[in-house]
PAZAPA-4460 file (N, C-alpha, C; in steps of 0.05 Angstrom, whole numbers, plus 32768, in hexadecimal, padded with zeros to 4 digits):
% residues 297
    n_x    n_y    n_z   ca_x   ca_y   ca_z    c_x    c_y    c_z   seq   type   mol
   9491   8B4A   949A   9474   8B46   949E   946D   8B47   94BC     1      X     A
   947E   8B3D   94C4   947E   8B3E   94E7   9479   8B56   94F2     2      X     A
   9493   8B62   94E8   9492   8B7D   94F1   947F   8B8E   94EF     3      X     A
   9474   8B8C   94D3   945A   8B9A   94CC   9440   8B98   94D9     4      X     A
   9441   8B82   94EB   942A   8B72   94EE   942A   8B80   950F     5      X     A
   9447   8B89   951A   9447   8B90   9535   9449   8BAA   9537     6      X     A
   944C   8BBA   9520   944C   8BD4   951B   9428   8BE0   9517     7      X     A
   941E   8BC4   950A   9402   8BD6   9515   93F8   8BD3   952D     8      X     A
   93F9   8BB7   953A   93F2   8BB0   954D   93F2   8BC8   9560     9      X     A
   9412   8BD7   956D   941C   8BE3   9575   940B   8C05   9571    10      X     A
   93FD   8C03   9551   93F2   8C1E   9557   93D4   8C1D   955D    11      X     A
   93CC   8C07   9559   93B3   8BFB   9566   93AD   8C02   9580    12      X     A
   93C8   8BF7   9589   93BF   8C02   95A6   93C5   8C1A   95B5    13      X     A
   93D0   8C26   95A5   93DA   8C44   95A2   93BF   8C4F   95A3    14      X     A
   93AA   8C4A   9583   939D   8C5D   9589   9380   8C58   9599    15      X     A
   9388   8C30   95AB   9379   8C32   95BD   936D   8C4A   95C5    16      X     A
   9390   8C40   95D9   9399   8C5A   95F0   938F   8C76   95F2    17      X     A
   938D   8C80   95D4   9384   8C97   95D7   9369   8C9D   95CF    18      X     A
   935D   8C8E   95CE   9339   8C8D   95C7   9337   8C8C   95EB    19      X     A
   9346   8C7D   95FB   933D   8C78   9617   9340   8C8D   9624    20      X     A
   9353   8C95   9626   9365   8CBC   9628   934A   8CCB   9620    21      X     A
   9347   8CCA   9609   932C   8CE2   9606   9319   8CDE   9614    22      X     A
   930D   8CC1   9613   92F5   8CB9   9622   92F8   8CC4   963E    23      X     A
   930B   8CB9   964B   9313   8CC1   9665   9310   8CD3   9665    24      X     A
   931A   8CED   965C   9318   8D0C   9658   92FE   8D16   9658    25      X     A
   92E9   8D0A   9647   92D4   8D0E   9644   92BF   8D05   9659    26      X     A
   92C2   8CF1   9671   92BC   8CEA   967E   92C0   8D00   9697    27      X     A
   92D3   8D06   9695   92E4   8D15   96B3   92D4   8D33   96A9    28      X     A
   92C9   8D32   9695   92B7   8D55   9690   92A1   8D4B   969A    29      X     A
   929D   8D35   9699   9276   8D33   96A4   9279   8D2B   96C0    30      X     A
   9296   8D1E   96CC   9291   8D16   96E7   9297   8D2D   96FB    31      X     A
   929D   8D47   96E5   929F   8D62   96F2   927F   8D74   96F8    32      X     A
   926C   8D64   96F1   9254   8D70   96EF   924C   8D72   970A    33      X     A
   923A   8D84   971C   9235   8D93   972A   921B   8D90   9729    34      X     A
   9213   8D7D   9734   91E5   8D8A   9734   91DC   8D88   9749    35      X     A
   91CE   8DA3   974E   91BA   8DA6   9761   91A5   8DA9   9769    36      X     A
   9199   8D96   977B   917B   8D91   9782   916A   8DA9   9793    37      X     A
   9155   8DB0   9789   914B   8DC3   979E   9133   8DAD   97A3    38      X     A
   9129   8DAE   97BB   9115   8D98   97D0   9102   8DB2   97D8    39      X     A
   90F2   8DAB   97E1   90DE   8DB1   97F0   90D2   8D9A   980A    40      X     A
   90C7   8DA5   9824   90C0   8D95   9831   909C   8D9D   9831    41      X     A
   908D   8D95   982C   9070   8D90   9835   9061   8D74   983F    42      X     A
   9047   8D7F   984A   9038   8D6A   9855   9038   8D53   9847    43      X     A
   9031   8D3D   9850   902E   8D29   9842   900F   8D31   983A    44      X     A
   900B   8D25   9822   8FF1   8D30   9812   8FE7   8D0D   9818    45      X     A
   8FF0   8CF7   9818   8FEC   8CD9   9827   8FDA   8CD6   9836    46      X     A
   8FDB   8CEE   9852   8FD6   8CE8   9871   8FC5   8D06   9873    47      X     A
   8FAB   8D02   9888   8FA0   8D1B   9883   8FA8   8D2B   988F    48      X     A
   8F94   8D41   9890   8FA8   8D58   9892   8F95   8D6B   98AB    49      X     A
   8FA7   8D7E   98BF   8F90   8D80   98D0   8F8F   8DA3   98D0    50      X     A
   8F81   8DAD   98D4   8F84   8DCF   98D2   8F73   8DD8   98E6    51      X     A
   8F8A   8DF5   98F4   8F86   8E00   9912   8F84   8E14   990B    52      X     A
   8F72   8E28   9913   8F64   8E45   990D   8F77   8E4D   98ED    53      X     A
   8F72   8E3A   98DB   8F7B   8E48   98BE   8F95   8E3E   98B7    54      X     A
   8FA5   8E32   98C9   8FBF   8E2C   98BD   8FBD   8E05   98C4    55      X     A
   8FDA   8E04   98B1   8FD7   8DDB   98B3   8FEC   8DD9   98C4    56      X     A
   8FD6   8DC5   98D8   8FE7   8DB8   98F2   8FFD   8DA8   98EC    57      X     A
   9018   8DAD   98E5   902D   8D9D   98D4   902E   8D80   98F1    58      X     A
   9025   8D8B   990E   902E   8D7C   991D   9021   8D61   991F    59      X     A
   9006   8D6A   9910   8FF2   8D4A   990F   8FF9   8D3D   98F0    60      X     A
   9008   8D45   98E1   900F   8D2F   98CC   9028   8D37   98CA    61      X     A
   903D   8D1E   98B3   9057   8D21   98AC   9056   8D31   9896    62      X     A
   906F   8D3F   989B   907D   8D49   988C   908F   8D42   9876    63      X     A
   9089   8D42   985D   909E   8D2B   9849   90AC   8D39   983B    64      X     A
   90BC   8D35   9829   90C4   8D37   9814   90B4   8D38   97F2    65      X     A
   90B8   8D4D   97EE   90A4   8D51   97D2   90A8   8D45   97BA    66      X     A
   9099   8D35   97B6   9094   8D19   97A9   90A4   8D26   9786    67      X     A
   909B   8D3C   9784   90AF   8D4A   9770   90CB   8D47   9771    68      X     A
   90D6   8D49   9787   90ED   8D51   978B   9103   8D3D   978F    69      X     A
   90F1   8D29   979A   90FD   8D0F   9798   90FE   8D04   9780    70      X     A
   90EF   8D0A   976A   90F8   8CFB   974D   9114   8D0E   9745    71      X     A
   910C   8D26   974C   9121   8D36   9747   913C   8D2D   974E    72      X     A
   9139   8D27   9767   9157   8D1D   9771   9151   8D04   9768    73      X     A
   9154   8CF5   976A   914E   8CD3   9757   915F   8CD9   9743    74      X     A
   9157   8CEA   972C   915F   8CEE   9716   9179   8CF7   9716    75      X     A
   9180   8D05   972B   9195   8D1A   9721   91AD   8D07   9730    76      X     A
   91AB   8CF1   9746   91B0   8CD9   9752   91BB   8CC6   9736    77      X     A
   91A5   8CBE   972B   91B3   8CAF   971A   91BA   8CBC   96FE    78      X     A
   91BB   8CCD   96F7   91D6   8CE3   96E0   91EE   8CDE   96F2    79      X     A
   91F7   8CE2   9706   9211   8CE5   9711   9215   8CC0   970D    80      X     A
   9200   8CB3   9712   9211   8C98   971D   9212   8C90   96FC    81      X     A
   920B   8C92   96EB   920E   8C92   96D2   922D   8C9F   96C5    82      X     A
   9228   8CB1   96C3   9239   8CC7   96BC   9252   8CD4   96CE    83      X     A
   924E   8CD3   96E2   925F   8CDC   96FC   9256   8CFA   9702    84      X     A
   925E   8D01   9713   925D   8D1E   9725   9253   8D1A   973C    85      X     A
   9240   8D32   9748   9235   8D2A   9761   921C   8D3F   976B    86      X     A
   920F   8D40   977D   91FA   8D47   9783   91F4   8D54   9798    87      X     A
   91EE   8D6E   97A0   91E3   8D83   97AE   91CE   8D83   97B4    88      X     A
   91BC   8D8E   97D3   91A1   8D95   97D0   91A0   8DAE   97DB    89      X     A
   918F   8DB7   97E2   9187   8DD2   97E2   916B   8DD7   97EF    90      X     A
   9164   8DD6   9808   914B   8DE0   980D   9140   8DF7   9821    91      X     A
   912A   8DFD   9816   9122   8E24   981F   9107   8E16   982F    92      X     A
   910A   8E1A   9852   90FB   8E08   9861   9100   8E10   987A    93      X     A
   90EE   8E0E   9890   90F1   8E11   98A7   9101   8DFB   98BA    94      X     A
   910D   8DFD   98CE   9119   8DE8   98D7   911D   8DCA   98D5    95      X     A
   9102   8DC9   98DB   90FF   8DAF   98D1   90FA   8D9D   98BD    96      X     A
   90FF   8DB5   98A7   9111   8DA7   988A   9128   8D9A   9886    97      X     A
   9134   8D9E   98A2   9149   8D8A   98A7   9147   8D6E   98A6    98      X     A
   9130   8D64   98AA   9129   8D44   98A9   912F   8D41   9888    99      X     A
   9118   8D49   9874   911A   8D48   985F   9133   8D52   984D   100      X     A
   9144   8D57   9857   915D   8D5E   984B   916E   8D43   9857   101      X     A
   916A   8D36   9869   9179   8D1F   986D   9175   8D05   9866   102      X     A
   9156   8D03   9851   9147   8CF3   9842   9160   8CF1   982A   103      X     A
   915F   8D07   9821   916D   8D0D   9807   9189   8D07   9804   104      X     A
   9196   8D0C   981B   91B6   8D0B   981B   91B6   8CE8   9829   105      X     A
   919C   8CDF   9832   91A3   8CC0   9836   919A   8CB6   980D   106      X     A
   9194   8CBA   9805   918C   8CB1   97EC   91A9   8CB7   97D1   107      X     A
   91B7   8CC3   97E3   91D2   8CC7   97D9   91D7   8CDD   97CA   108      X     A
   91C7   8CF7   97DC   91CC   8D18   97CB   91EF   8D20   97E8   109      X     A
   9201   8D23   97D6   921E   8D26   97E9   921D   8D3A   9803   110      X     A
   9211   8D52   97FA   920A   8D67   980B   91F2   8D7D   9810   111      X     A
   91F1   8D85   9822   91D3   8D9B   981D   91D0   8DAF   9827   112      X     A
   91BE   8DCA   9820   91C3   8DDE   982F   91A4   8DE1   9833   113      X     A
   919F   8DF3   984F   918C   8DF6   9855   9185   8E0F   9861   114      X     A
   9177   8E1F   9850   916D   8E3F   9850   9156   8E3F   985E   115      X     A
   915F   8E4D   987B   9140   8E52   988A   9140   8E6E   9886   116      X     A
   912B   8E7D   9880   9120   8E97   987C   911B   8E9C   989A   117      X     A
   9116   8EB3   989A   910D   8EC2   98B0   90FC   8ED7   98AD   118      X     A
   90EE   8ED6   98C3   90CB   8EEA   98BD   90C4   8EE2   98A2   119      X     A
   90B6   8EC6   98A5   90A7   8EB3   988C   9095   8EC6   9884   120      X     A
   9081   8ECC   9894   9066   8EDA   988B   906A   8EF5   9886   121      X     A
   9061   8EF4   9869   9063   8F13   985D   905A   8F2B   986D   122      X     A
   9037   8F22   9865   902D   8F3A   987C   901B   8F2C   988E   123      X     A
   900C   8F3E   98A2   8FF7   8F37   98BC   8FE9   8F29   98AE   124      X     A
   8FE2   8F25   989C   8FC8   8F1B   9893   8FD5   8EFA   9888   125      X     A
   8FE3   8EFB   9885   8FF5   8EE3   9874   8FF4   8EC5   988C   126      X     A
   8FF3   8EAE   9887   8FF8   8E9A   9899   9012   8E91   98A6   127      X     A
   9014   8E8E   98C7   902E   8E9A   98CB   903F   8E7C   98C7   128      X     A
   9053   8E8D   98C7   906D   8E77   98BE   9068   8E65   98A4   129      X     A
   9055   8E72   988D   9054   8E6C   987A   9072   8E6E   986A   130      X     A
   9073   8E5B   985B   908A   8E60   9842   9089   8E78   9831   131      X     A
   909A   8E83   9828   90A0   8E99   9814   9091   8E8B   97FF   132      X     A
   9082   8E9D   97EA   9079   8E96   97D1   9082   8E8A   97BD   133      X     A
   907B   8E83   97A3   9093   8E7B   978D   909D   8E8F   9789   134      X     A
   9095   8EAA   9785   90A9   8EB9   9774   90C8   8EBE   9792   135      X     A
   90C2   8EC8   97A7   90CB   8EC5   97BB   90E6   8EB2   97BF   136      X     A
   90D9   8E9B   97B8   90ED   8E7F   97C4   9100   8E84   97AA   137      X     A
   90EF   8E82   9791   9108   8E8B   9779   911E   8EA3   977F   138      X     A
   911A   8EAD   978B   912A   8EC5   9790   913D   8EBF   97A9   139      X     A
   9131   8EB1   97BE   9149   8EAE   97D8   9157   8E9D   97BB   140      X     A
   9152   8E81   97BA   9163   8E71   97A6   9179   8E7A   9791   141      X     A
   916E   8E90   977D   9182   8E97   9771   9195   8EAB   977E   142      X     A
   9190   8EB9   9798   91A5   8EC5   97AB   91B9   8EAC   97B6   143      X     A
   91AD   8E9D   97B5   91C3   8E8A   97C1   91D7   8E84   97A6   144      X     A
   91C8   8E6D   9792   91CE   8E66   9777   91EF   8E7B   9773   145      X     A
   91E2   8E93   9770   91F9   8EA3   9768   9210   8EA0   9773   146      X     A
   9214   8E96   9787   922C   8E92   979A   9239   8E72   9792   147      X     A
   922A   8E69   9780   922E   8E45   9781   9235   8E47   9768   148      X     A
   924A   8E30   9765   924A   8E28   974C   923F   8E0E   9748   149      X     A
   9236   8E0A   972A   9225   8DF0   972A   9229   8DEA   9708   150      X     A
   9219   8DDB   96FE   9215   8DD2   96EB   91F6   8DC7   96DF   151      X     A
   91E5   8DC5   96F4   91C8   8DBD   96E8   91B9   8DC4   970F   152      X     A
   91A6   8DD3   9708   918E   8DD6   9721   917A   8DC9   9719   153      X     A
   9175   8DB6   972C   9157   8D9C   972A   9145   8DA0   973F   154      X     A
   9129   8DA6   9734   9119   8DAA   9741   9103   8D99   9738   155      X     A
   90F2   8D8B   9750   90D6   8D89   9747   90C7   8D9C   973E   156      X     A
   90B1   8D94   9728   90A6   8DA9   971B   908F   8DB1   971F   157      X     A
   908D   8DB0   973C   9077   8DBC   974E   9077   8DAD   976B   158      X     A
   9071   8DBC   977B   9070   8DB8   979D   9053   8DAB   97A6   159      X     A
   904C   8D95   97A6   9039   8D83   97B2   902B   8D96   97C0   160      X     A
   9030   8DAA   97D6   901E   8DBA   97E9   900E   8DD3   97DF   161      X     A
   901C   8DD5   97C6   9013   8DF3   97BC   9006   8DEC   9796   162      X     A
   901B   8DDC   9787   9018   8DD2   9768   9017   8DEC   975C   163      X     A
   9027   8DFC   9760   902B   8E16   975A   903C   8E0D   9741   164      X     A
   9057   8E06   9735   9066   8DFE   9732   9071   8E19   971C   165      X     A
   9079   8E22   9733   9084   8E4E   9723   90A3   8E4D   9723   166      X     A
   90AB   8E41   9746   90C7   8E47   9750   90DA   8E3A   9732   167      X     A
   90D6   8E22   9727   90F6   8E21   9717   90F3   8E2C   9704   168      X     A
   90E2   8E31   96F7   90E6   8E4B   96E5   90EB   8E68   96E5   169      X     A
   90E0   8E6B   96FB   90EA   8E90   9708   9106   8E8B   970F   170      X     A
   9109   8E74   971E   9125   8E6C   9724   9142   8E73   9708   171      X     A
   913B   8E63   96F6   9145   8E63   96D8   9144   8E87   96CB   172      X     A
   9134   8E96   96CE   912C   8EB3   96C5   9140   8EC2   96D8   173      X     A
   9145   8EC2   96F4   9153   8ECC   9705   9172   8ECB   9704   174      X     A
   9178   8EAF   96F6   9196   8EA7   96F2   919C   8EA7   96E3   175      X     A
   9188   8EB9   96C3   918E   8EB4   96AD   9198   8E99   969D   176      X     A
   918B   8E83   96A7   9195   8E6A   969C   9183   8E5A   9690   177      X     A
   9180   8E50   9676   916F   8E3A   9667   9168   8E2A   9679   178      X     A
   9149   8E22   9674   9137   8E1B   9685   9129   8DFC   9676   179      X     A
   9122   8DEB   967D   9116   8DD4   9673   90FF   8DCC   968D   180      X     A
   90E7   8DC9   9688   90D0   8DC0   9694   90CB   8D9F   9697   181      X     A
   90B8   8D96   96A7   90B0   8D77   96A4   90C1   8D65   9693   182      X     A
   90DC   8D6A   96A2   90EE   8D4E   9694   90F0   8D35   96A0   183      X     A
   90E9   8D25   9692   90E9   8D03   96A0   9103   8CFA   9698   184      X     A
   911D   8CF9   9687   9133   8CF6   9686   914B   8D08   9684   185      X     A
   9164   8D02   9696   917C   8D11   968F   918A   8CFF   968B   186      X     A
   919F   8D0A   966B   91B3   8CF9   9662   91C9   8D18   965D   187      X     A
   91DF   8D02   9658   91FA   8D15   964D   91ED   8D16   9630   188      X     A
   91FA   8D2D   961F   91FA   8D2A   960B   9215   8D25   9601   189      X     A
   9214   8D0F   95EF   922C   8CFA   95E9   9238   8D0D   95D1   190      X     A
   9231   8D27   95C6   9239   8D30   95AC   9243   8D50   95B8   191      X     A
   9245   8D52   95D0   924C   8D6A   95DF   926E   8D65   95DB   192      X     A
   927B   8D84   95DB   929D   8D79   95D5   92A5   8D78   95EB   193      X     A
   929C   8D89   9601   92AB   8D8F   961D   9297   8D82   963D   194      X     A
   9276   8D6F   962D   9265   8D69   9646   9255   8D7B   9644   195      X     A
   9254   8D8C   9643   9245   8DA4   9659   921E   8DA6   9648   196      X     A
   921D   8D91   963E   920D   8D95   9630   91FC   8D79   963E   197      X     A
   91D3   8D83   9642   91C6   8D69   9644   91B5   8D64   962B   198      X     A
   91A8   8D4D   9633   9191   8D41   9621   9180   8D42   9630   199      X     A
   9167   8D4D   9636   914F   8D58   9641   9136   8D47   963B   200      X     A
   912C   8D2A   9645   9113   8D26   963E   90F8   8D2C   963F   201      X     A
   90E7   8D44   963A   90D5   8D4E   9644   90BD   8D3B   963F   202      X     A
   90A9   8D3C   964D   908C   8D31   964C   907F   8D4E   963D   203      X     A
   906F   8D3C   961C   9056   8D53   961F   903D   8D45   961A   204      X     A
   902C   8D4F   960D   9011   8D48   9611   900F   8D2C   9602   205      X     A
   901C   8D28   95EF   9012   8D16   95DD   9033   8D01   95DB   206      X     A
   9048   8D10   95E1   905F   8D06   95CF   9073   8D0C   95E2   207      X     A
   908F   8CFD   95E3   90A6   8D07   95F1   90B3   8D23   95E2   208      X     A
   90C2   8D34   95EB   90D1   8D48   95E0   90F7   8D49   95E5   209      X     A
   9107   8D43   95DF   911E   8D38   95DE   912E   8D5A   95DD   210      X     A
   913F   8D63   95E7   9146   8D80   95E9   9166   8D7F   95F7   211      X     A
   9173   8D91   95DC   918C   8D91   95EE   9193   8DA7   95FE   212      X     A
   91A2   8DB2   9610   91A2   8DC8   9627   91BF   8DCD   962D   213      X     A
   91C0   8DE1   962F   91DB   8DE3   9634   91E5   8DEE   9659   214      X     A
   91F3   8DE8   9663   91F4   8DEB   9680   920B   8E03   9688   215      X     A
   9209   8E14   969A   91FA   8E06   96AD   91DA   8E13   96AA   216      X     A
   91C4   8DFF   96AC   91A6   8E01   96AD   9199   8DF9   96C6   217      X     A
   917C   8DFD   96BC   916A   8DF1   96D7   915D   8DE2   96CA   218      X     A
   914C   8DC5   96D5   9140   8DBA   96CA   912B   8DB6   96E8   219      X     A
   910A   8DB8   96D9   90F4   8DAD   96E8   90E6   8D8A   96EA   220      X     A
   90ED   8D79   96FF   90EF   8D61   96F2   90CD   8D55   96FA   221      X     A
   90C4   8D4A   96E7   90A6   8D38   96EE   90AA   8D1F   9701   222      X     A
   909C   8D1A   970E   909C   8D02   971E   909A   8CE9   970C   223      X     A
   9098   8CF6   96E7   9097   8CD4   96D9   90B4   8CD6   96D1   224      X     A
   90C3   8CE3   96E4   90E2   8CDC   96DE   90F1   8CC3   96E9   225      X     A
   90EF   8CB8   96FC   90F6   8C9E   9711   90EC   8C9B   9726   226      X     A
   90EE   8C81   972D   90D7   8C80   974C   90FB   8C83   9763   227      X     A
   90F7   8C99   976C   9109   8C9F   9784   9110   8C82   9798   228      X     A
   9129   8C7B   9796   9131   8C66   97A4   9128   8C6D   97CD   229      X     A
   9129   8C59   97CE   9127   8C57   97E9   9148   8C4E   97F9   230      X     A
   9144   8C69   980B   9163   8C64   981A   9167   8C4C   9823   231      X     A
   917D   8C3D   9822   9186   8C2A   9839   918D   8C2E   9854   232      X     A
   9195   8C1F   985B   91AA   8C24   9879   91BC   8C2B   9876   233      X     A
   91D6   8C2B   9866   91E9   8C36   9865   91E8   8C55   9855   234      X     A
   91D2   8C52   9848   91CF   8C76   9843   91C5   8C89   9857   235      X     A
   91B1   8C79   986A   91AB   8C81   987D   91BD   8C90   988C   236      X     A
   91D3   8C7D   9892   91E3   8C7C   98AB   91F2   8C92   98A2   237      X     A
   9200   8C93   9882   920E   8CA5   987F   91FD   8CBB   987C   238      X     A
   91EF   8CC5   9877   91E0   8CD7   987A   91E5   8CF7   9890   239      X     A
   91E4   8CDF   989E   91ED   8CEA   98C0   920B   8D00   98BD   240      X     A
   9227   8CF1   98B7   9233   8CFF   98AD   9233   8D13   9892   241      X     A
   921C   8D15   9882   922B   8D25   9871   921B   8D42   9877   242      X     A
   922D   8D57   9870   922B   8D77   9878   9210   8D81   986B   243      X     A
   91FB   8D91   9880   91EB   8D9F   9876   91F4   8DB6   9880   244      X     A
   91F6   8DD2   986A   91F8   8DEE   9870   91E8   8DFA   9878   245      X     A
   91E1   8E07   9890   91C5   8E17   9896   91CD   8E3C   988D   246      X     A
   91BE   8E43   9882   91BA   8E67   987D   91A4   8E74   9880   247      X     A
   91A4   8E8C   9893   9190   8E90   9897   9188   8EA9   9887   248      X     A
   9176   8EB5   9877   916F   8EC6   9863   915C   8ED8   9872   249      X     A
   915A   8EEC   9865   9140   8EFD   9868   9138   8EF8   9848   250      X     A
   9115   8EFD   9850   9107   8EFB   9841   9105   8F12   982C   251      X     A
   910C   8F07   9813   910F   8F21   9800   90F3   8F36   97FA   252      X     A
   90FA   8F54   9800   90E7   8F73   97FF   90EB   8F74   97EA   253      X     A
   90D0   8F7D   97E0   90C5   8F89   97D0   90C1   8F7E   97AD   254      X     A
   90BA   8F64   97C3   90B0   8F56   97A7   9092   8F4E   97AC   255      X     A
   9080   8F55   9794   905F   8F58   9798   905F   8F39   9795   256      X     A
   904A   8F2A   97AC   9045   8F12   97B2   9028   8F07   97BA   257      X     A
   902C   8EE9   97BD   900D   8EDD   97C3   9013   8ECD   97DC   258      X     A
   9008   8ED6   97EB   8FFF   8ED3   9808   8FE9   8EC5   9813   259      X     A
   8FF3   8EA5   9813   8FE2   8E97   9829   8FD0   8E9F   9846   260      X     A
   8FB6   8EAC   983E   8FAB   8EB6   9852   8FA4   8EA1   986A   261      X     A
   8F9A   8E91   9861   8F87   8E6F   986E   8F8A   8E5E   9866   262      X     A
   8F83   8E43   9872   8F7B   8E23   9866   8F6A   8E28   9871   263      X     A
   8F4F   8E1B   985C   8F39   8E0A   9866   8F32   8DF6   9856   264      X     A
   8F1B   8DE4   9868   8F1A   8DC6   9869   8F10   8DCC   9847   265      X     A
   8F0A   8DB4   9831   8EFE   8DB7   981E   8EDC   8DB2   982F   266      X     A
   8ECD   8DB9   9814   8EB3   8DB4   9820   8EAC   8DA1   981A   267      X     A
   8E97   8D97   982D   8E7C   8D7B   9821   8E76   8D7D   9810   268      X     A
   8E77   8D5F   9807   8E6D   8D59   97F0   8E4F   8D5F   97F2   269      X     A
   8E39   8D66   97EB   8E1D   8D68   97ED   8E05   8D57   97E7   270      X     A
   8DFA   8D56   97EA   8DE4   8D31   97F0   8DE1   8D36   97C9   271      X     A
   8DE7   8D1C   97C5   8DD5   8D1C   97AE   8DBE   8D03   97B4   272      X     A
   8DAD   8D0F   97A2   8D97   8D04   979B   8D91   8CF8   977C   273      X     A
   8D8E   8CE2   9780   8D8A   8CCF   9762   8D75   8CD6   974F   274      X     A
   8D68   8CD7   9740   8D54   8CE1   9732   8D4D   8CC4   9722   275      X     A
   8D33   8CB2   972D   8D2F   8C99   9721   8D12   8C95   971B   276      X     A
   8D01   8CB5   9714   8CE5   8CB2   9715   8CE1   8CB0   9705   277      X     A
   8CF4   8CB9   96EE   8CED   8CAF   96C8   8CF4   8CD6   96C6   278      X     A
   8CF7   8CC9   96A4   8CFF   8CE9   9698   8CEA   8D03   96A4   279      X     A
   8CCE   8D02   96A5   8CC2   8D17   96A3   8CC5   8D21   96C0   280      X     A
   8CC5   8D10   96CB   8CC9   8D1A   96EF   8CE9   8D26   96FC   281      X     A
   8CFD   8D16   96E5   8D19   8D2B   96EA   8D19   8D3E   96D6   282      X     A
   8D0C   8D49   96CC   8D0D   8D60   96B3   8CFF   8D75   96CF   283      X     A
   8CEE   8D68   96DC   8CE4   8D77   96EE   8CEA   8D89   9706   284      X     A
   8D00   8D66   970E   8D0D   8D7A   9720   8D2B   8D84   9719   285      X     A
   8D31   8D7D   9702   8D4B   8D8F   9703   8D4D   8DB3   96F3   286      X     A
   8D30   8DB5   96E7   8D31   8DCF   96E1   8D2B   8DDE   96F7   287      X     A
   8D29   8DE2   9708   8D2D   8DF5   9722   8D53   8DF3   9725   288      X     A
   8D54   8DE0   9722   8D76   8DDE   9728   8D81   8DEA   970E   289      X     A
   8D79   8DF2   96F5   8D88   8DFC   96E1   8D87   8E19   96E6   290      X     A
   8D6B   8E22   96ED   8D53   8E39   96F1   8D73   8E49   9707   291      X     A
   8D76   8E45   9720   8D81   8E4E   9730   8D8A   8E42   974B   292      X     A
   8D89   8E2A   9751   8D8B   8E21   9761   8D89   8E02   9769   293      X     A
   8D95   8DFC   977C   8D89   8DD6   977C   8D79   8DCE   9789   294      X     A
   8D67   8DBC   977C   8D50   8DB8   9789   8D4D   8DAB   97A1   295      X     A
   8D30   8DB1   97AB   8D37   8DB0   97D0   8D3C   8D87   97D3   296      X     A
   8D47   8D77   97E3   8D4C   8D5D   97E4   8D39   8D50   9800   297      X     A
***
């Protein structure tokens, strides 16, 4: 009876051992995952904004990090600290996208690369040292992409300066890779045999949408994904050390585009005038204003 009693015992923990073996196994596929952040740097939309014969004075307000992009990285931040792997960024920016690339790698993205274009402005008429377009930026990106290996591309799902929100989907069409829009969660999927598979929370109008994806993909993330941590000091500091790649690109020919001619100010608001003489006297004066025009104040 003894014996029997240590003969299971013995395979008990046998087949511990090997439930932990798999797990382990199955762990070491997701702590192999690969994701990378694409950022953008624009104005702070916060702080106002000042504009010199048609273009924005970046030098009278800050320059931030795109409030997209930071949920983006947030998210893709905590999948690795969850799950394991690690975190890339990626941004298509003029020099001094360097600040905002060291936001991100203090927030704990490992490394970053940073693509300055050259001859920004398409044509004469275009605003100079403007950014390449969406379809444009999708295209330096997946020239790079192709050279990288990865496992998931995270993007905010639109650029605060423009709300265009084209690039991660042209992005996804370019690299031939399944595409997921306004996701507020990334999980593993626990029923995948080898990892390589997510769980996709999308926001829609009325209801969540739950979607599995297979990688490597792109995902567009909403800002109702997480509120982006704030660096410490010690991410700060390390920061400092970790590697940003600079490349410098030409701007891709002969792709038909939209071209930032100007900024201008929005306009005044216009006087209103209250109408408190009684019904027959505003019937009076607002049919001239239906008629063609607003009435004189």
């Amino acid at each position: 009876m003894v014996g029997l009693c240590q003969g299971l015992h013995e395979q008990v923990l046998y087949e511990h051992e090997a439930i932990r073996v798999v797990h382990g196994f199955i762990r070491q596929k997701i702590a192999d995952m690969k994701l990378i952040v694409c950022v953008k740097q624009v104005p702070d939309v916060a702080s106002p904004l000042r504009l010199q014969e048609g273009c924005i004075d970046t030098s009278a307000g800050r320059m931030v990090l795109n409030a997209y992009d930071a949920s983006a990285t947030e998210g893709a931040i905590a999948f690795t600290e969850r799950y394991g792997g690690e975190v890339h960024a990626v941004l298509v920016g003029p020099p001094e996208g360097r600040e905002t690339l060291r936001k991100v790698l203090a927030m704990g993205v490992a490394s970053a690369v940073h693509i300055q274009v050259k001859d920004r402005a398409a044509c004469p008429e275009a605003v100079p040292n403007a950014l390449p377009e969406a379809q444009a930026c999708a295209k330096i990106l997946a020239d790079h992409f192709n050279k990288e290996t990865f496992d998931v591309i995270a993007c905010g799902k639109q650029a605060q300066d423009t709300d265009a929100g084209l690039t991660p989907a042209m992005l996804a069409e370019l690299l031939g890779l399944p595409f997921i829009g306004n996701a507020i969660a990334l999980e593993r999927d626990g029923n995948g045999r080898s990892g390589n598979h997510l769980l996709v929370t999308r926001q829609g109008d009325a209801d969540q949408e739950i979607t599995r994806i297979e990688t490597p993909c792109v995902v567009s993330c909403s800002n109702n994904m997480c509120d982006p941590r704030i660096p410490n000091i010690k991410g700060i500091m390390g920061a400092r050390n970790k590697p940003i790649d600079v490349k410098i690109v030409s701007r891709p020919a002969g792709l038909p585009g939209v071209h930032v001619q100007r900024y201008e100010a929005m306009p005044g608001r216009p006087r209103v005038r209250m109408l408190e003489e009684g019904w027959d006297k505003a019937i009076e004066a607002l049919v001239p204003f239906v008629k063609g025009g607003p009435p004189a104040i």
